[in-house]
C-alpha positions, 0 to 999 in steps of 0.5 A: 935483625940483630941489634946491639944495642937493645935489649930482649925483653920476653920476645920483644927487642928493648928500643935503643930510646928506651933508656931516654924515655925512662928517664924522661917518665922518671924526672916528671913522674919521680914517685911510686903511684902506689905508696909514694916512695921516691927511691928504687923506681921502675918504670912499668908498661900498663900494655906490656912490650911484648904484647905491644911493642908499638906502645913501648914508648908511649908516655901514655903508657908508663906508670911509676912504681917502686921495685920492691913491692909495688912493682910486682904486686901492682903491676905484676899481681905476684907473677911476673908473666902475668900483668895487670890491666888495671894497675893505675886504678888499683895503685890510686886506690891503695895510694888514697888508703895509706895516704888517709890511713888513720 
């Protein structure tokens, strides 16, 4: 069924709470968990949506990385129909070398 108010995502139908949840992930995660940028912000699925559309509001399942690189390098690994299992790993990872930088 049809719904006005989602949005499709890659076969799967966007949540009309989705844009609540973003937010609410935004306000308590306000940094990228990459390289600590606190502007041009997307909230990114470690489980894809359209994989996984059960998870698409779970908090547990929301990571913070800037739009512009983090985002497609850390979550997308430079292909945006690819994902990356491990983004919340390889961020901190990466997050601790520019933080430590010397």
């Amino acid at each position: 069924m049809f719904n006005l108010f989602s949005k499709k995502i890659r076969c799967a139908t966007r949540s009309p709470k989705w844009s609540t949840v973003r937010k609410k992930h935004l306000e308590q995660n306000p940094i990228c968990i990459a390289c600590g940028k606190k502007k041009q912000l997307e909230v990114h699925h470690k489980k894809p949506v359209h994989i996984h559309p059960e998870l698409e509001l779970d908090p547990l399942n929301l990571v913070t990385l800037c739009s512009s690189p983090c985002h497609i390098i850390f979550g997308h690994l430079m292909d945006w129909k690819s994902w990356n299992i491990s983004v919340e790993m390889d961020a901190t990872v990466y997050y601790n070398k520019v933080k430590n930088k010397p």
